[in-house]
Structures are given as structure tokens and as C-alpha cells.
N, C-alpha and C positions, 0 to 999 in steps of 0.2 A: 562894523568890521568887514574887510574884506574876503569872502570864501575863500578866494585864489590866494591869499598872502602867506597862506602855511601850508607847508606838504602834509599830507594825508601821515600820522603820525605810525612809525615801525612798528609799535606793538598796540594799536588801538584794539578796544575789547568792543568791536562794532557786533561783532558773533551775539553778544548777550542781548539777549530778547527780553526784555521785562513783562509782555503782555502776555495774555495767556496764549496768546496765537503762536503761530511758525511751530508747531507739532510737538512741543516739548509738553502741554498740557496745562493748567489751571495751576497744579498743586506744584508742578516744577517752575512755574513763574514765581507765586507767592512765594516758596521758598529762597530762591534766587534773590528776590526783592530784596526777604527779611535780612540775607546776610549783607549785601551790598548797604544797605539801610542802618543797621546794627553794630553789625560787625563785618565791616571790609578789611581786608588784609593796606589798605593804604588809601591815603587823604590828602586831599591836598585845603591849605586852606587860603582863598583868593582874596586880597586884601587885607592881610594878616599886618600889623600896626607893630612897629617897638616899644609901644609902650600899655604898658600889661593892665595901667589904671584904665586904659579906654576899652571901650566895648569891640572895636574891631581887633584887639590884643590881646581878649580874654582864650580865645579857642586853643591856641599853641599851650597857653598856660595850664592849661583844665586837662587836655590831652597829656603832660606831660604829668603834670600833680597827680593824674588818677595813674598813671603805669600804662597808657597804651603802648603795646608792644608793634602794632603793623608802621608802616613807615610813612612818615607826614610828609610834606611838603607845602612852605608856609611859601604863599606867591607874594612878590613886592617887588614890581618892577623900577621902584626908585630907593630901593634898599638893598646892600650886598647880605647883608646878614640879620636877622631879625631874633629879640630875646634872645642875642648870643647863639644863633644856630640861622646856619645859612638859609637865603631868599633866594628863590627864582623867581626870572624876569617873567614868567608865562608859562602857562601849560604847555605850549608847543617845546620849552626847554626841557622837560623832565623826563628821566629816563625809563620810566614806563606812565600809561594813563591810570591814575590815580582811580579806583572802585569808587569812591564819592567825594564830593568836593563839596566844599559851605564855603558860600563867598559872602564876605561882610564888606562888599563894597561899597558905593553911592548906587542910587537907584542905576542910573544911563550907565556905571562901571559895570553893573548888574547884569542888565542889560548883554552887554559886549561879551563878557563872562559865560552867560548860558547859553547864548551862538556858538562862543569855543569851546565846551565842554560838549556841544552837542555835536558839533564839528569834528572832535578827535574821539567819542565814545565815550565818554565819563558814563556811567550806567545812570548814574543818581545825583542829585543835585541837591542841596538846602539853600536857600537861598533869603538873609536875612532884612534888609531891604523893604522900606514901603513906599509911598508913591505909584501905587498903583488904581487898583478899581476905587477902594476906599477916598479918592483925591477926584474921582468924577472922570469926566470924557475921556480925558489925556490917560489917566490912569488904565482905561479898561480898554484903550487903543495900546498900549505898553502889552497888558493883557494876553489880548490879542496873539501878538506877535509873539509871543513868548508861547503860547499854545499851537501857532505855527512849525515852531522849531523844533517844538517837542513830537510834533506828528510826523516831524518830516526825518529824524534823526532817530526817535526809540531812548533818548535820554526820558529818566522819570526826575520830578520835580516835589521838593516838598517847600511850601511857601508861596511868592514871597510874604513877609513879614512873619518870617518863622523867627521865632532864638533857639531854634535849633532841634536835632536830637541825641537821644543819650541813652546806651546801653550801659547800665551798674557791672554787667560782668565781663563785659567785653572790654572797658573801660574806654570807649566810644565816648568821650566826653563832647560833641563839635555843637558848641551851646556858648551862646554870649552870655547867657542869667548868671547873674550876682551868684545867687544860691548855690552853684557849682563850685565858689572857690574854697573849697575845704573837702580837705584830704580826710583818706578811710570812711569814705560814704557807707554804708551798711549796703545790703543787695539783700531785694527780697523776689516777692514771686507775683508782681501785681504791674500789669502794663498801663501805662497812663498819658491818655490822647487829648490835646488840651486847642479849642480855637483860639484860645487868647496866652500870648507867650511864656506873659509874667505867673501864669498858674502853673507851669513846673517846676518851677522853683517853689511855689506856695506845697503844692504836693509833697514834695523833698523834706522843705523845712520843718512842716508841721507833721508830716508822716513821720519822719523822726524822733518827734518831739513825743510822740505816740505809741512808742515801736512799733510804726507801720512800715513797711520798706519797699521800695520798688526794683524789678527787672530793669525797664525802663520807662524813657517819658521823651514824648514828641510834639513839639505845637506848630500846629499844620498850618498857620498862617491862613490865608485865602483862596489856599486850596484850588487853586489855578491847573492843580494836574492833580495830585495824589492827595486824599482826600481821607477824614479819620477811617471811615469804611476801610478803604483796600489798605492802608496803612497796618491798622488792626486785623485784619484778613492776614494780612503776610504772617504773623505770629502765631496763628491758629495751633499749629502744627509745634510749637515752641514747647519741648516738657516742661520747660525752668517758669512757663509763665500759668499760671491758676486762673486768671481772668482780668478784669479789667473796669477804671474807670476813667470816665469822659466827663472834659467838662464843654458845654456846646454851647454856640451863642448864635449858630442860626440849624436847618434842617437842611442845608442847600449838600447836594449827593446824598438826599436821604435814601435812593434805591440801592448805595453803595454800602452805606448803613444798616439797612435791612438784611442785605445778603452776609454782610460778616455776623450780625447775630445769630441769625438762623443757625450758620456756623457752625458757631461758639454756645449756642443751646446745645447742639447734638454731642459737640466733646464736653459737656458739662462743665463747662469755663463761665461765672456768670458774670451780667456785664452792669454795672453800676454809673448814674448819670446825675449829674446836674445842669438844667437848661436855664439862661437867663431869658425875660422876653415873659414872666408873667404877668404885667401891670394890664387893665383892660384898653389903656391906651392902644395898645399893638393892635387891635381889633382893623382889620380887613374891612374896607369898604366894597360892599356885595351889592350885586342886582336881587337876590333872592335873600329872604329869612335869613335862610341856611347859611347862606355867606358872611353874615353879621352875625350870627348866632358863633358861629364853628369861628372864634378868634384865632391868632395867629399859636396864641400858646396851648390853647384848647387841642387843634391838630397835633402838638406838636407833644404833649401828654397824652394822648390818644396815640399816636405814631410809636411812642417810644412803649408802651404798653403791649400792642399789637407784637411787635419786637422781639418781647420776652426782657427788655430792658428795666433796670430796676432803675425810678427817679426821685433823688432825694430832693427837699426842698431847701436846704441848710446846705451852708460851706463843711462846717462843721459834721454835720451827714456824712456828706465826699466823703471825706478824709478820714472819718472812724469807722464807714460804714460796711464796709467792703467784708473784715473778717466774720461780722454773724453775717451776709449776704452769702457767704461761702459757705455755711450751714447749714441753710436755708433752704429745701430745695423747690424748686417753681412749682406752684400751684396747677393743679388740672382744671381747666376750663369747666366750669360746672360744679365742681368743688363745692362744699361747704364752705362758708366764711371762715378763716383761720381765728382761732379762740386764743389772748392772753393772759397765762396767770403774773401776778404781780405780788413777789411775796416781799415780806420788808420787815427792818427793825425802826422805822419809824414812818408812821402814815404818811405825818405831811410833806416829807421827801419823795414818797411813792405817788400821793395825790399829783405832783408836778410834772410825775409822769404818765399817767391814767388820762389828765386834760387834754393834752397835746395830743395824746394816742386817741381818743372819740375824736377832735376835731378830724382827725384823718382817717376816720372812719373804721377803726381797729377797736373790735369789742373786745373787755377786760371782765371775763367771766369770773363769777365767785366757784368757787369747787363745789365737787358734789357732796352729799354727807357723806357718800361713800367714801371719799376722799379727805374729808375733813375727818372721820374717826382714822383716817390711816396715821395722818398729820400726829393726833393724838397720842397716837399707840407710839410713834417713831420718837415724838419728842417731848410726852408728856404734857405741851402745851394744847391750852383749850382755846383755839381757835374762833373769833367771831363768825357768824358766819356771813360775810360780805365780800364784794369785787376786790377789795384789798387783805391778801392774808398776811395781817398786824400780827409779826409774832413778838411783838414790843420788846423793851429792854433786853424780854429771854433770851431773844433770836442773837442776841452778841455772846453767843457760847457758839463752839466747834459743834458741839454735838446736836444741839437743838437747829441752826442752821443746815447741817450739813441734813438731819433728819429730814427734815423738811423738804429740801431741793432731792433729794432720794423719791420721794413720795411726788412732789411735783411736773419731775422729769417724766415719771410714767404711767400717771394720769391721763386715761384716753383721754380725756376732754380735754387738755391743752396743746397747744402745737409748740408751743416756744414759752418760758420763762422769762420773765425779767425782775433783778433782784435789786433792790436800793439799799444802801447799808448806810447808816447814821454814822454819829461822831467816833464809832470805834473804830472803823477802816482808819482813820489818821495814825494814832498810836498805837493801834490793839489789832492788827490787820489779820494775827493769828484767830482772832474768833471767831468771826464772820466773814471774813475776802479769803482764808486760807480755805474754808469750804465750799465755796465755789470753786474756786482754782481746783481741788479735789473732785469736781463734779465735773470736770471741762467734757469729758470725754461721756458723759450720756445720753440716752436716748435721743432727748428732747435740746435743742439747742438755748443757751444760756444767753443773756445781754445782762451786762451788770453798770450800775449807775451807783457811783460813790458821794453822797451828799456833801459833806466835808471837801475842802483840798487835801488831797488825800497822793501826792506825785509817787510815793514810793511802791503803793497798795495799785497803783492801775498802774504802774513796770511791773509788777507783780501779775499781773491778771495779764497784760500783753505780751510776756515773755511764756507763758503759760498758753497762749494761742486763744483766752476768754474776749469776747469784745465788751468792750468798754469805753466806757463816753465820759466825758469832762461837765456835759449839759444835761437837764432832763428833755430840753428840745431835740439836740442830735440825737439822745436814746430814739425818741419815740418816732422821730423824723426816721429814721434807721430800721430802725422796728418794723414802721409801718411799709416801708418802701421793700424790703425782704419777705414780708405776707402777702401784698397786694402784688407782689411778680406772679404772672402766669406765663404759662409754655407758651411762644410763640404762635401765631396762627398762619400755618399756607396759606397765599394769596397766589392765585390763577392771576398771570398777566400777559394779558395780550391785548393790544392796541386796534383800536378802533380803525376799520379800513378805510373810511371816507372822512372826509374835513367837512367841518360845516360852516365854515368863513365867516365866523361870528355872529350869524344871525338871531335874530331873538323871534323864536315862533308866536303864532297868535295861540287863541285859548285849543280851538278845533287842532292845527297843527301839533299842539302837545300830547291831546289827547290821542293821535295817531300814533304817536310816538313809543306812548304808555303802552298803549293797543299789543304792540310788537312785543316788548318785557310781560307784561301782562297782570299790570295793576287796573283794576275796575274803574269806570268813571261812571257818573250819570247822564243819560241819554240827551243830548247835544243839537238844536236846530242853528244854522246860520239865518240870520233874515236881514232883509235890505233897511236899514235904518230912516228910509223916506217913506215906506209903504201907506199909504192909503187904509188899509183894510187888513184887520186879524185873518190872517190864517188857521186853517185846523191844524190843531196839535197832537203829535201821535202819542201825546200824554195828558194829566190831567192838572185843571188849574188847582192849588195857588203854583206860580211859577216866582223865578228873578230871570231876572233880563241883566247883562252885563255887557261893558261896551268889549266887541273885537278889534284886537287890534296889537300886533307885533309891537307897538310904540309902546302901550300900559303896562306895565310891568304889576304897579298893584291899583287894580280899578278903583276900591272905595276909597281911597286919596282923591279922587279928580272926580268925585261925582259920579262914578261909572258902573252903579251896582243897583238895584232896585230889588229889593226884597218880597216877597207874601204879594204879589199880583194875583188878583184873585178871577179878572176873567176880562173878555176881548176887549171893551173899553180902558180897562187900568193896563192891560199891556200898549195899547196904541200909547195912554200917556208917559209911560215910563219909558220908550222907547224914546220919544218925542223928547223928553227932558233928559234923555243921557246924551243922545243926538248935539243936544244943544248947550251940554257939560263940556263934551269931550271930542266934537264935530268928526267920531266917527262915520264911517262910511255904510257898516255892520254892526249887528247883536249879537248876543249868544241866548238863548233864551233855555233851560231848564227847568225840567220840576222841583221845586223847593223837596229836598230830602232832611229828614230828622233823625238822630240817632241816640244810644247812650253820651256819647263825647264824642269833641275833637281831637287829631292830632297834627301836626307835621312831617312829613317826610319828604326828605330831601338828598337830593345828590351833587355832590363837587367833585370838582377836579381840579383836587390842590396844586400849584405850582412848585412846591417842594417834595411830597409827599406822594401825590397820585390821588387818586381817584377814593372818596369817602362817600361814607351814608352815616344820614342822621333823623333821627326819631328825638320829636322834641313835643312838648303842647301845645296845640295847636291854638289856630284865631289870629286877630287880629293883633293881638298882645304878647305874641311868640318872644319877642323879642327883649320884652321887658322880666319875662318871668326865665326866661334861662332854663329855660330845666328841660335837658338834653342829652344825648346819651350821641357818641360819633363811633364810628368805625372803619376799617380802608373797606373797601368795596371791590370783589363783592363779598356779602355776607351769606351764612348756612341757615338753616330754620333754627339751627341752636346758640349760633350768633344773636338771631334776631330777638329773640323771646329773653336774649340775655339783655338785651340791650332795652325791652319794655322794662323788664324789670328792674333800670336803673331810672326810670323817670319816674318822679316822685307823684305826678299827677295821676299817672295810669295805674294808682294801687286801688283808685275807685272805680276802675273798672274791671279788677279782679271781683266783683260780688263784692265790694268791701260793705259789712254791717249789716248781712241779710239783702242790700241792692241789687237789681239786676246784674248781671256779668256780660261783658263786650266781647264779642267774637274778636278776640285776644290771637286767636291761632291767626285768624284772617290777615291778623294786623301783620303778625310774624312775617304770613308771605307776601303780601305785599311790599314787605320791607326787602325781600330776596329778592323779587322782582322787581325792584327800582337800582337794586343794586348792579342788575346786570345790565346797567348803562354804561359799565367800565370793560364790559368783554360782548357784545352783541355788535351786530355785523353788519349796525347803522352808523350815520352820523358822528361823528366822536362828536359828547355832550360836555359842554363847559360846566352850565348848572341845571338840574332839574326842581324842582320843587310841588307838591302837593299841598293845599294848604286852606282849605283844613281836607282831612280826610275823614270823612265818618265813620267811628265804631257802630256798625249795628247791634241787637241784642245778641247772645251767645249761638251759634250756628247759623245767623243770618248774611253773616259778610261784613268788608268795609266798601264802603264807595269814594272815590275823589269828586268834589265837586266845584274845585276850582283846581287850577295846574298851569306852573310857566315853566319853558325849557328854553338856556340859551345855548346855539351851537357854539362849538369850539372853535 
């Protein structure tokens, strides 16, 4: 389109600054956003259709079906009138500039569209439309241009390939999804951010179908500008919204993502997740361990953790999981493991939840006695004493149920109850689901799981504010994912001053490196790889000899490592034969060091996420056995000792069985000190890695005795 073909529009709202900048501050932008975003007082909608079965026809419809009161304007510049209510030819006709516009035009109509809405001040944009990054070159030169306009105008953009957003109370309908044509939607208190479009409408349907209900719901398309973060960010401050869930299908603006958590920790709003991208296929091809080790979903369950975000594994999760999430409240770092009692009128419906809950790593403790003569006193029954309290057949009485979750709820030993009730929830819902429903409000927060189809008894428990699941998987999915949330952790960020133009250091060059952070290595000669004659050594033989060389990324692949040299003839020949492996120019020659065990330690700089560390078991075999523990970087000494104690190898080097004990604390700092490769005042580093690292015995230390760094 042409800039010059339209006058600068009489009442443009160019004044409105969406960014936090031009002095109005942070919290008066986000605000601003949410109502323009939300609830604008007028819309226009850009390639609005007469006919209401198509998807460019649906928006006029939904706006009108729901009661929105602000004032639309449907554009059609080859239509006088559209669904029986007048068209205009173009924004440039309209008697004031519309607070947001959703154009469901053709990609290039799109296009033209978000040049003149950025041209006359439209604040906000949706924009439904694909053909873009997702279609290759042409797409992310579209892109491009499109993130031009928006820099150079101060329009915000949600999309393209959005369907749309939708405030329930505003009655904001501007949403192409099917799922929106039906009138008297309910409105609840749950905001819901979706990468993929067709899931707000899945949200809608089945939340309903649940009495679950939402504020609102937005799919951010491609996120070309406004991005779930600051999306979510704008509502912070919303009384009508309690928290939120996201369904995410990559990490990309994860630093946008991390700051609206953080957020939404502080106003106690929790945020509830499902990420697609777990298969090990997604796996990252890395120059280090660490890079193949930390998959694409690994960071991205580690990121969302960090966060304070709660991730379910199930759809099913999503969508029931949110009300005990809301009960729930996040763990303190350091914490005890959260304990579940599991009480029930029939085992094997309980058992199908107890399975699911260990694979995810949620122990289902049995009661104390103390607690089980309470059980006794309250309800006359004699409880087994096991992980599951079977109060059989009995437990379909009001009084023996209801006794029981009395006594449950305030049980130090458990954090959360979960109840499963047999065939009477169907037709007898007064004996067993009316006392829960009577329990909703104690102590200890409730999740109730009804074995039977049972539709009338979980409207009952939902109307009642009880959460409840249709599956024993989304129970326990749900369960689990509400215990294993912890607070948030601050992360210090500051960016590394110098570039390191991707170079890959030799072995000496890392260990400089190290030097600076201040993880230990073992004492290090260079020697010329054609020498004639052993050298004195300012250490003692057996040594290894390893080839240098910025090319070797992992020497014992290529020949490049010589072990147990035991004195100046075996070194000349190991030299000689790695020389002639690997036609280095250099050695590296070492004292062979021994320890209790190996480990790993490594550092990235994820491309989505930021800068991590990771402790995993070391050797050569790192890769095969998986067993790894990630975190963003950098970490504290009580990060790090949290994170030994998630890898399952280094429980033999707590003293496990009477064994010696590994200078464990050594390990800790060491691991703080590799971490400060994401804020020290060298090189910004791509990858670090140590590998193996030696545990010495307890007070001795760790040493690194091999180490690659590649610059950024």
C-alpha cells in the first residue's frame, strides 16, 4: 500500500503507547494492553464475509451472539452491508480508529491490513492469517516486514495464525473457532493462553463440560510480536482472573514467559501448563554431553519448573487440573517431599491411582498409628494398616466417609488427600461424594476421583468448588503436578560483555577458562608432539597423554587419549601413536588422577531459555545412562546439592552402605562455579563441559581432568 494515499486519520489514537517506555511506566502499559486486548470500547473486523458458515463470517456473529456492547465495524470493501449490518470500504472510512481490529483476510490482504492499522493507530491487532515463518523463506521475509511496521508505528500484534481472542465478560468475542457459536457461555475466573488455535475452543468445550469456566482465552499464533508472556503479563493485575493455563508447543519468548511468572508467583495467581515436544526424537544435536544429554523437552520441563509453573502431562490434566492447582500452594525449595493419603471405598479403583502417582514420583504414604486409631475412634472402622486406607463397602456411609476425611485432612503427615469412591457415587452420591463435598473447605486440600460414570456426582463436586477428574491418569497427572510446583527461583541476568565468534578452545584454553570461575583441574603440560626426548615432569608418572587440539571435541573417539603411561619411554610412545591417530601438532600430558567416582558438569546456552547447568554421571557413557539433573544458570550452593541429590548415581557417594563419602560439598561448588559462565566478565560461552570430573574422598576436593568450551 501506499503511505501517502490516505490522510493521517482525525481522531487516530497514535498517543497510546503500549510499551512500557514514553514514562507512563510498566504497569500502565500492561494495563492499557489488557483493556485494548480484552475489552476495547470498539473493533473493527478486516475482511468480515456475508456469510456466517465461513470462517472469515464467524467474528460479526460471536460478537453479536455474546451481547458485545462497544461498537464494531465489519470492513468489506466489496460489500455495502454484511450479516445484514453495514460494511466499510476501509479503515481510512471510519468514524473513529477502532481500539483493535482482527483481520481475517488472505495472507498479502493481511499483509496491506497491518501497514494500515499501523498507519492510522489501531493500538492492537489480531491477525488470523498463516503463510508466514511456518511456510519457510517467503513466510519469515512476510515476518519480517510485519515486525518492521510494528516498530516503526507502536501497533501491538497478536498472531498471525491466531483464531483469535476472547474476553467471557466483556463479551470480546473476535474468534473464528467453531466452539464460540453458542450463546450464554458461563464466565469463570481462569485465563487461558494457547500456541495452537484449535485449543480454545477445546478449553471452552470441555471446561464446560466440567464446570470449569474461563475469563478469557487467546492463541497467540506465532507470536511475531506479542507473545503468551506479555499477553499474560497484561492481566496480572485483573481481580476477575485467579490464574491461568497455557498450552505451549515451543519455549520461543521464554524470557517473556519467565517474567510474567515470576509475576503471577508474587500475586499468588498459579500458572498451570502443558508442553508438547516430549518424544526423544526432539533431542538437540550438541558439540558437548551436555547438549545431547539436556533434549529439547528436558530444558523445557526444567524451564517451566524453575518458573514456578506447574506441567501436566495429560490434556485431560489441562483441563481439570487448575481447581486443586488453586489449593495447592508451591512448595519451598528445600521442602520435604509432599506426602499422599489415598483413602477409598474400593482398592482397586484407588490402586489406578497410587500407579500413576509413583511413576511421577509422588509417594502415597500409609498413616501413622496415631492416625489410624483416630480413623478408628471417628468411624468405628478398623483400618488396615497400608498406603491405601480401604474403608471398604463401610466407607459408602455419610458418617464413616465423612469421619475419616475429618481425621485425614489434619493429619500432619499429609499435604493433600485424594478420595476414590466405587459404584455408590452413581446412584447413592449422598453417602460418599456428599462428604467430601462437606469437607471442601478443610485444612488439607481434597482431589476426588469417582470410579463409576458417575456425571451427576462430579457437577456436584464442581459446583461445590471440589476438583475432580473423570480419569485415574488426569487425577494423578494433576496431583502430581500441584506437589512437585516450587516457588520460583531468581535468576541474576546479565549478559556476557565479549563475543567469542564461535570458536571451540583446545584442552589448555578451557582450563583457563575454568581458572577464572573457579572449578579445579589437574596440572596440565603442552608438549610438541615430534619431540625426540622425554621431558622432566613437574609431576609424577603414571601420566595420560591426550591429543590438543581445538578440532577434537571428544579425543577417545579418534585415538586421542593414552591412559596409565608409566614413565619416559611409554610416554615418547603414546605420543608417537596419538601423533599418528590424530596428526596433531600438540599433547596434553597429565597425572592420571583417581577418585571415589565420576561425574559431569556442564554448561549451555540454550537458544530459547538462556544459559543452564547440568550435573549428570559422568564417563564416557554419559549419554547412554541419562541420569541428569538441569537447572538455568546460575545456581546457589543450595541449588547445587539439590540438584546431586536428583541423580541417581551420586547416592553412592553419599557413604551409601558404610562406603566411603565423596567430597559431595566440593561437588556443589564446583557446580556454582561453572554456573558463572552465564554472568562473568569473559567470553560469552556457548558450551562448557567437564567430563568426567573427579569426586575425591570427603574433604579432599573434586578435580576436572578433561574439559571442552565452545565460544559463543
Amino acid at each position: 500500500m501506499n503511505p501517502t494515499s490516505t490522510p493521517p486519520h482525525p481522531t487516530s489514537l497514535r498517543s497510546v503507547d503500549l510499551s512500557p517506555h514514553a514514562g507512563r511506566g510498566e504497569e500502565s502499559a500492561r494495563r492499557r494492553l489488557a483493556q485494548v486486548l480484552l475489552a476495547p470500547n470498539s473493533v473493527a473486523i478486516i475482511g468480515q464475509s456475508n456469510d456466517a458458515t465461513k470462517t472469515a463470517g464467524r467474528p460479526l456473529k460471536y460478537l453479536r451472539q455474546a451481547g458485545y456492547t462497544g461498537h464494531i465495524y465489519p470492513i468489506n470493501p466489496r460489500r455495502d452491508e454484511v450479516l445484514g449490518e453495514r460494511a466499510w470500504p476501509s479503515l481510512a472510512d471510519l468514524p473513529e480508529v477502532p481500539e483493535h481490529a482482527y483481520i481475517v483476510a488472505s495472507t498479502e490482504a493481511t499483509m496491506e491490513a497491518i501497514e494500515e492499522c499501523g498507519r492510522i493507530g489501531v493500538p492492537v491487532v489480531t491477525a488470523l492469517a498463516n503463510g508466514f515463518s511456518e511456510t519457510g523463506a517467503e513466510g519469515t521475509v512476510r515476518e519480517a516486514l510485519i515486525q518492521k511496521i510494528l516498530k516503526e508505528t507502536g501497533t501491538r500484534l497478536v498472531g498471525p495464525s491466531s483464531l483469535g481472542v476472547v474476553d467471557l465478560r466483556h463479551k470480546t468475542f473476535l474468534t473464528a473457532n467453531a466452539a464460540f457459536d453458542e450463546p450464554g457461555l458461563p464466565v469463570g475466573r481462569i485465563f487461558a493462553a494457547s500456541h495452537s488455535g484449535g485449543m480454545i475452543g477445546t478449553f471452552l468445550s470441555r471446561g464446560k463440560a466440567r464446570g470449569i469456566h474461563f475469563a478469557g482465552l487467546v492463541s497467540v499464533g506465532n507470536e511475531v510480536d506479542l507473545s503468551i508472556g506479555e499477553i499474560c503479563a497484561a492481566t496480572l493485575d485483573d481481580p476477575g482472573i485467579d490464574g491461568y493455563v497455557l498450552f505451549l508447543e515451543t519455549m520461543r519468548k521464554a524470557e517473556a514467559l519467565r517474567a510474567f511468572a515470576l509475576e503471577a508467583a508474587k500475586r499468588g495467581k498459579p500458572v498451570l501448563a502443558y508442553k508438547l515436544g516430549r518424544s526423544a526424537t526432539a533431542r538437540e544435536l550438541a558439540v558437548s554431553h551436555t547438549g545431547a544429554l539436556a533434549g529439547e523437552d528436558d530444558i523445557a520441563g526444567m524451564f517451566l519448573a524453575e518458573c514456578g509453573i506447574a506441567r501436566v502431562d495429560t490434556l485431560e490434566g489441562l483441563i481439570e487440573g487448575f481447581p486443586l492447582l488453586a489449593r495447592v500452594p508451591a512448595h519451598a525449595r528445600g521442602a520435604r517431599p509432599p506426602a499422599v493419603a489415598v483413602v477409598t471405598t474400593t482398592a482397586g479403583g484407588a490402586t489406578m491411582v497410587v500407579d500413576p502417582l509413583a511413576t511421577r514420583g509422588i509417594a502415597v504414604e500409609p498413616p501413622t498409628p496415631q492416625t489410624l486409631a483416630r480413623i478408628k475412634a471417628a468411624t468405628d472402622v478398623d483400618v488396615t494398616p497400608a498406603r491405601i486406607i480401604d474403608l471398604t463397602l463401610a466407607g459408602a456411609q455419610y458418617k464413616v466417609m465423612k469421619g475419616a476425611l475429618d481425621v485425614l485432612t489434619t493429619a500432619p503427615e499429609f499435604d493433600l488427600v485424594v478420595v476414590v469412591v466405587g459404584s455408590s457415587a452413581r446412584f447413592y452420591p449422598d453417602l460418599a461424594v456428599k462428604p467430601i463435598i462437606d469437607s471442601a473447605d478443610a485444612g488439607k486440600p481434597i482431589a476426588a476421583f469417582l470410579v463409576p460414570e458417575a456425571p451427576d456426582a462430579l457437577a456436584r463436586l464442581a459446583a461445590a468448588g471440589v476438583p475432580n477428574f473423570h480419569t485415574p491418569e488426569a487425577c494423578a497427572d494433576a496431583v502430581a503436578a500441584a506437589l512437585q510446583r516450587r516457588a520460583p527461583r531468581p535468576i541474576e541476568v546479565r549478559p556476557n560483555k565479549t563475543s567469542g565468534a564461535g570458536r571451540m578452545l583446545d584442552e589448555l584454553g578451557a582450563y583457563a577458562l575454568l581458572d577464572r570461575v573457579g572449578v579445579p583441574h589437574a596440572p596440565s603440560i603442552a608438549l610438541d608432539s615430534s619431540i625426540g626426548q622425554a621431558p622432566a615432569l613437574s609431576f609424577s608418572y603414571p601420566v595420560v597423554v591426550k591429543a590438543l587440539s581445538e578440532k577434537i571435541a571428544h579425543k577417545s573417539d579418534v585415538g586421542g587419549v593414552a591412559l596409565n603411561v608409566r614413565d619416559d619411554v611409554a610416554l615418547l610412545a603414546a605420543i608417537a601413536k596419538i601423533k599418528q591417530a590424530t596428526k596433531v601438532d600438540r599433547v596434553l600430558v597429565q597425572p592420571m588422577v583417581s577418585g571415589l567416582g565420576e561425574v559431569l558438569i556442564g554448561y549451555r546456552r540454550d537458544p530459547d531459555v538462556g544459559p543452564l547447568v547440568m550435573l549428570a554421571a559422568g564417563g564416557i557413557l554419559a549419554e547412554i545412562h541419562r541420569d541428569r539433573s538441569l537447572r538455568l544458570a546460575p545456581v546457589d550452593l543450595t541449588e547445587a546439592r539439590a540438584m546431586i541429590g536428583e541423580v541417581m548415581a551420586l547416592k553412592a557417594l553419599a557413604g551409601y552402605r558404610g562406603k566411603p563419602a565423596g567430597d559431595l560439598d566440593a561437588l556443589a561448588q564446583a557446580l556454582v562455579s561453572l554456573s558463572q559462565l552465564a554472568v562473568h566478565d569473559g567470553p560469552a560461552v556457548a558450551e562448557a563441559e567437564v567430563n568426567p570430573l573427579i569426586v575425591l574422598p570427603k574433604g579432599q576436593g573434586v578435580i576436572a581432568v578433561d574439559a571442552l568450551v565452545k565460544l559463543a
